[in-house]
VEXMI-833983 format. One record per residue (C-alpha): residue number from 1; residue in three letters; x, y, z. Coordinates in steps of 0.05 Angstrom, whole numbers. Example, Ala and Ser with C-alpha at 12.3 -4.5 7.8 and 13.67 -1.06 7.14 Angstrom:
2
(1, 'ALA', (246, -90, 156)),
(2, 'SER', (273, -21, 143)),
//
This chain:
239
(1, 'UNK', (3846, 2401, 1946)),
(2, 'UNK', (3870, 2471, 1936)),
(3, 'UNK', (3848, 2523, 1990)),
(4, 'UNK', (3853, 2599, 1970)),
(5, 'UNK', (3828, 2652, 2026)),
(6, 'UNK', (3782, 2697, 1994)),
(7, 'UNK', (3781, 2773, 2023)),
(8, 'UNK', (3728, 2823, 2016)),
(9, 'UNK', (3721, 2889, 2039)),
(10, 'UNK', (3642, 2895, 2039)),
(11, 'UNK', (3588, 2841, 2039)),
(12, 'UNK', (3570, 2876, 1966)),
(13, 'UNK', (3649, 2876, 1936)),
(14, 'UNK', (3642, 2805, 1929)),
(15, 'UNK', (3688, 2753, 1892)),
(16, 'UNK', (3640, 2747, 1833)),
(17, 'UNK', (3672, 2703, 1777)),
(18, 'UNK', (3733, 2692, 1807)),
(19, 'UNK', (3697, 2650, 1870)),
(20, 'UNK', (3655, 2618, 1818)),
(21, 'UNK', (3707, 2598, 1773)),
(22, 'UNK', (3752, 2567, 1824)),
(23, 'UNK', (3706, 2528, 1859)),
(24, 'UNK', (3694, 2498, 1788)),
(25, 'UNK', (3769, 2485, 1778)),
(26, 'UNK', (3768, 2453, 1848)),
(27, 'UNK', (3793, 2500, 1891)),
(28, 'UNK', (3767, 2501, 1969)),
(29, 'UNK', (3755, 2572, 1983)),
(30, 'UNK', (3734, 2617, 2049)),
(31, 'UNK', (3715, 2687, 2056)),
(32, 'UNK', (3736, 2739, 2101)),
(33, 'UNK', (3700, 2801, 2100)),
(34, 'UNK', (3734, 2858, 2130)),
(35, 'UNK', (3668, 2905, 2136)),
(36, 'UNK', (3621, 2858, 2144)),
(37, 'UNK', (3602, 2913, 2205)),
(38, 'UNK', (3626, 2978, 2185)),
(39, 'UNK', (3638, 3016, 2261)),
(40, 'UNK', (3677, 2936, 2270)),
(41, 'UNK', (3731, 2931, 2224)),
(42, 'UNK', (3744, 2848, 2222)),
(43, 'UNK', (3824, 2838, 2223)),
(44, 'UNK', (3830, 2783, 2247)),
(45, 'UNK', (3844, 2744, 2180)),
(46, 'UNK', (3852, 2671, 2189)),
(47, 'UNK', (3927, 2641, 2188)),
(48, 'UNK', (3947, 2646, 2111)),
(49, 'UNK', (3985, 2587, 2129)),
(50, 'UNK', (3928, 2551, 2118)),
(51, 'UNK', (3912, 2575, 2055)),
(52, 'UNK', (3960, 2557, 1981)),
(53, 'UNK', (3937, 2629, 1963)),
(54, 'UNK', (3904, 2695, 1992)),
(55, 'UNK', (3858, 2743, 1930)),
(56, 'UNK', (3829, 2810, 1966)),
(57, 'UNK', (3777, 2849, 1922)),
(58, 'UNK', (3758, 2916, 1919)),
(59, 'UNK', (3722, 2966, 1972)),
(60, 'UNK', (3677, 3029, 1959)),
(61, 'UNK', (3732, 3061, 2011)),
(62, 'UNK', (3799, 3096, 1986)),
(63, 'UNK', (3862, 3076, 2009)),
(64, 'UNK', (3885, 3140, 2029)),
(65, 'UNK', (3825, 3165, 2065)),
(66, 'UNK', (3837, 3181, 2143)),
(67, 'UNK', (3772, 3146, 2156)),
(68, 'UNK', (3803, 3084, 2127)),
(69, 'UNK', (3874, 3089, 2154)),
(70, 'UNK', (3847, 3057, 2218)),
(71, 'UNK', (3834, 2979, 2180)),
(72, 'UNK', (3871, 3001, 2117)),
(73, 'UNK', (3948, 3005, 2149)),
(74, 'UNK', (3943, 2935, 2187)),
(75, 'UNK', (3915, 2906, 2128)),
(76, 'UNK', (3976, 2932, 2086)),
(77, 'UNK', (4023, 2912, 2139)),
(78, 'UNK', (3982, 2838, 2133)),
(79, 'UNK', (3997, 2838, 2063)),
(80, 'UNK', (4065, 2854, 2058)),
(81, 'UNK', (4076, 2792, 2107)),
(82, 'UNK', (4045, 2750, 2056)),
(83, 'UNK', (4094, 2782, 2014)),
(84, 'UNK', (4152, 2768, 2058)),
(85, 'UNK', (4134, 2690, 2071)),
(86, 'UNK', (4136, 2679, 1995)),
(87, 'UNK', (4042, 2671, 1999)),
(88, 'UNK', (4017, 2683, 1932)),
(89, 'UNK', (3973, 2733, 1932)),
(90, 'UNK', (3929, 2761, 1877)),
(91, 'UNK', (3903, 2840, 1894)),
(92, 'UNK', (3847, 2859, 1850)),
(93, 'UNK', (3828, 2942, 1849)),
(94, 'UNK', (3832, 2963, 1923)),
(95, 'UNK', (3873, 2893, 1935)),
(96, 'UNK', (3919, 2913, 1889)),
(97, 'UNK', (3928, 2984, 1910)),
(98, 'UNK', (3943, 2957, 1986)),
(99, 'UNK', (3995, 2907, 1948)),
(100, 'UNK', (4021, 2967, 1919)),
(101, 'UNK', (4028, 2999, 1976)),
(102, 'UNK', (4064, 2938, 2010)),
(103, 'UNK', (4119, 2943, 1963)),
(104, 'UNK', (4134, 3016, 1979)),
(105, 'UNK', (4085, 3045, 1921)),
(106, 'UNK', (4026, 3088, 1938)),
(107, 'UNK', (3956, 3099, 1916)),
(108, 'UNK', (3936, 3182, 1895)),
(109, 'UNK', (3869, 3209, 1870)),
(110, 'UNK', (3866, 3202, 1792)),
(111, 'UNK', (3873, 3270, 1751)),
(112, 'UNK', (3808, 3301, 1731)),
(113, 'UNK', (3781, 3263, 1671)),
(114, 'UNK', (3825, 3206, 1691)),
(115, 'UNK', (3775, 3162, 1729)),
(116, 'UNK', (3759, 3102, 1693)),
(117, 'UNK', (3685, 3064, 1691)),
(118, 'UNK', (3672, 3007, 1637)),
(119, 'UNK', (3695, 2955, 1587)),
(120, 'UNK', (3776, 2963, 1571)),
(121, 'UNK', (3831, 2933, 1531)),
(122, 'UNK', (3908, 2928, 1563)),
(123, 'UNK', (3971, 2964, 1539)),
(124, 'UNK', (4021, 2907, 1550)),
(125, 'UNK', (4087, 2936, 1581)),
(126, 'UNK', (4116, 2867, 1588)),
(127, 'UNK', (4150, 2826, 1521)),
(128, 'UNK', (4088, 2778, 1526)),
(129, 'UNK', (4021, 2798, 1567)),
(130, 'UNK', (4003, 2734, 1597)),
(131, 'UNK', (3932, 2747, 1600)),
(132, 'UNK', (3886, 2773, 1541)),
(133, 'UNK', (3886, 2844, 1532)),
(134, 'UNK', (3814, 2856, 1532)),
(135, 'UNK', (3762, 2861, 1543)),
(136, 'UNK', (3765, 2881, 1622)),
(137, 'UNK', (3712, 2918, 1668)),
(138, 'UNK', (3739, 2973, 1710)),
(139, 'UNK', (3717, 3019, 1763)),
(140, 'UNK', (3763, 3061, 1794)),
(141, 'UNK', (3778, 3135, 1819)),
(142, 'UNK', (3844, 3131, 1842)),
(143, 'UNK', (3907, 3107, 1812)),
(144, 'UNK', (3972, 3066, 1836)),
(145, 'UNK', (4049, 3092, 1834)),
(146, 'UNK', (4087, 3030, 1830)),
(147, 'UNK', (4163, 3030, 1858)),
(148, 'UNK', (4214, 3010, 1804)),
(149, 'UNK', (4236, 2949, 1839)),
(150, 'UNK', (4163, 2917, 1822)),
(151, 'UNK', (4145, 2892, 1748)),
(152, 'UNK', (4099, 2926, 1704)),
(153, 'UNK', (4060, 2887, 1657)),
(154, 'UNK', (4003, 2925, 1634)),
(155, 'UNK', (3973, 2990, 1628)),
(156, 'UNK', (3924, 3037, 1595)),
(157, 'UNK', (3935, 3119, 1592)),
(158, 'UNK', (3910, 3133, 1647)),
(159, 'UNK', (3930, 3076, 1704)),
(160, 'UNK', (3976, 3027, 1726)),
(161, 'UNK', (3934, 2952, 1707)),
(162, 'UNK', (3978, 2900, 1719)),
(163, 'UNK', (4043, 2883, 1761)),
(164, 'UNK', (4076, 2828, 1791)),
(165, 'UNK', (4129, 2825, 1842)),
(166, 'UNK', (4151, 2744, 1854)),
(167, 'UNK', (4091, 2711, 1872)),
(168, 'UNK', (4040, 2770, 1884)),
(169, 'UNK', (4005, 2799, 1832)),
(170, 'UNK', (3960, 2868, 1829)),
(171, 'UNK', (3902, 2895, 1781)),
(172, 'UNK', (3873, 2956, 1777)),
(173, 'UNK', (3817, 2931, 1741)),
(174, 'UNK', (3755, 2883, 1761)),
(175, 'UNK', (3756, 2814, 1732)),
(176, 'UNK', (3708, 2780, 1776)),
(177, 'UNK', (3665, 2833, 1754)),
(178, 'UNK', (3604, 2810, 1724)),
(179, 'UNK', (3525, 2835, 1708)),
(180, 'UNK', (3500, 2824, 1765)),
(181, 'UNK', (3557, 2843, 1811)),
(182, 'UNK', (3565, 2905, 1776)),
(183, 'UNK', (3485, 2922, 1775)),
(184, 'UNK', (3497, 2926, 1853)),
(185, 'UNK', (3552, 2969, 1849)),
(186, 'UNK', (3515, 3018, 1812)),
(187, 'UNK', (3453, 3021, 1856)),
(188, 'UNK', (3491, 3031, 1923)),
(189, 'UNK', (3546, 3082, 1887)),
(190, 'UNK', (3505, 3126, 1829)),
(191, 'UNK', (3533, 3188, 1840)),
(192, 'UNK', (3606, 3156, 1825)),
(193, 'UNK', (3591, 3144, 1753)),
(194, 'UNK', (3620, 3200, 1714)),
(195, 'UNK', (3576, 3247, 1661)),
(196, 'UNK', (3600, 3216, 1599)),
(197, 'UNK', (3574, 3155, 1618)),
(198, 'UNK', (3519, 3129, 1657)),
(199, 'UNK', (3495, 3058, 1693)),
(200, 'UNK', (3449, 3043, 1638)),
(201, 'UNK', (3514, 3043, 1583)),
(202, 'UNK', (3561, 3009, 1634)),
(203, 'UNK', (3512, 2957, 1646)),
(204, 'UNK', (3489, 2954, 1576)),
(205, 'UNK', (3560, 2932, 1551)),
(206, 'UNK', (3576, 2890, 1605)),
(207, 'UNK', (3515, 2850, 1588)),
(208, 'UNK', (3541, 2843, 1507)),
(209, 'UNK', (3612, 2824, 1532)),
(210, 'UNK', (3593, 2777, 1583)),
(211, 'UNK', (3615, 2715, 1551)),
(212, 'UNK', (3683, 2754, 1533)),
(213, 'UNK', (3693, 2768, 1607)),
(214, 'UNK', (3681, 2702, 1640)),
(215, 'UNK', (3730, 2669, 1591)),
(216, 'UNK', (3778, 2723, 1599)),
(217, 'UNK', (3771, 2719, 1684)),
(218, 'UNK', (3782, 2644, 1672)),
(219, 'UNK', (3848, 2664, 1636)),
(220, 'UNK', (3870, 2706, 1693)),
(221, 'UNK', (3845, 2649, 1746)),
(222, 'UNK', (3889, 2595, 1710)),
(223, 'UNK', (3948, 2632, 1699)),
(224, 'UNK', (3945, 2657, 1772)),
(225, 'UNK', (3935, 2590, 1808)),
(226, 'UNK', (3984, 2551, 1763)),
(227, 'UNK', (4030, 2598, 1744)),
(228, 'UNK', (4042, 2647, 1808)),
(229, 'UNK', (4020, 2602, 1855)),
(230, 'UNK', (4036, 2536, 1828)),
(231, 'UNK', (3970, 2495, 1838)),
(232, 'UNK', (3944, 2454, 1783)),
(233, 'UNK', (3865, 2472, 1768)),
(234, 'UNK', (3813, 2420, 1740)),
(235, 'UNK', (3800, 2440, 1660)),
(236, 'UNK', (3737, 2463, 1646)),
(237, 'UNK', (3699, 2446, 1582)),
(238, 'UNK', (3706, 2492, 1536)),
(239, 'UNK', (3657, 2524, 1474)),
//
């Protein structure tokens, strides 16, 4: 059986779908969570060598805050070891900005009016997108400046979505994200969601695209595992 070494920041930035969905393909997982006590910092990741893949979620932190520097910089320099020793590693939101920033990229504050909170569809930058376009749930308020020397594969106007370099793979936006994942982020962060939306609307469509965004996390999950990382998943039935 498949073991894949799940990483979350905070109890509440969860692995949502993606947990689910591999456990029903057959994957072994485990859970590290970094800030499981805040003033503690837990870095002390278990040996990825015991793992056939590492996926690290997102955080209510930015990458670039001093506060953060203090976990945030070993955590990059963990990742870029994975990187090194040829571990594939999936980075979704803050995952993905700390892969970015192992490759030599770096993560800034989005422009005003550049934040981005809801249901989106991908710009492909690649010849063939390899997952669907769309629908997506995002949540961000920063963006990621990728080096030339990593792959671009997706995008909307505003942000970096999707890159690959060899085996590791980042996203800016959420595809474990579902209902009820989301519902939580919206209670503990309210004052994050911009005017021209609000939780009710987010959570509203998120509710009508649910089936949409399971299947499409499922997508991601398979082409992932068997594709980046080489591990054959159990088929699930299908509507």
């Amino acid at each position: 059986m498949a073991r894949v070494l799940l990483i979350s920041h905070e109890p509440e930035a969860a692995p949502g779908m993606i947990g689910e969905l591999l456990t029903l393909r057959g994957v072994e997982t485990h859970q590290h969570v970094v800030l499981a006590d805040p003033a503690a910092p837990n870095l002390d990741f278990p040996d990825p060598g015991e793992y056939d893949a590492v996926i690290a979620f997102g955080s209510f932190a930015n990458a670039y805050e001093t506060s953060a520097r203090a976990w945030v910089g070993p955590e990059i320099e963990h990742i870029a070891k994975l990187v090194d020793q040829d571990i594939p590693y999936l980075g979704v939101c803050f995952g993905g900005q700390l892969l970015a920033e192992a490759l030599g990229g770096e993560v800034e504050p989005a422009p005003a009016g550049a934040a981005e909170i809801g249901l989106i569809y991908l710009d492909s930058v690649a010849e063939v997108l390899p997952i669907p376009a769309g629908p997506w749930f995002t949540w961000h308020e920063d963006r990621m400046i990728i080096p030339d020397s990593v792959q671009l594969l997706a995008r909307t106007p505003d942000a970096v979505q999707l890159f690959r370099s060899g085996r590791a793979v980042g996203t800016q936006f959420h595809p474990e994200a579902d209902l009820g994942l989301v519902s939580g982020w919206a209670a503990i962060g309210p004052d994050h969601i911009p005017s021209h939306t609000s939780a009710a609307e987010v959570l509203g469509d998120i509710g009508e695209a649910g089936a949409k965004l399971r299947r499409n996390c499922d997508a991601l999950v398979e082409w992932f595992m068997q594709d980046i990382a080489g591990i054959q998943l159990l088929e699930l039935a299908r509507d």
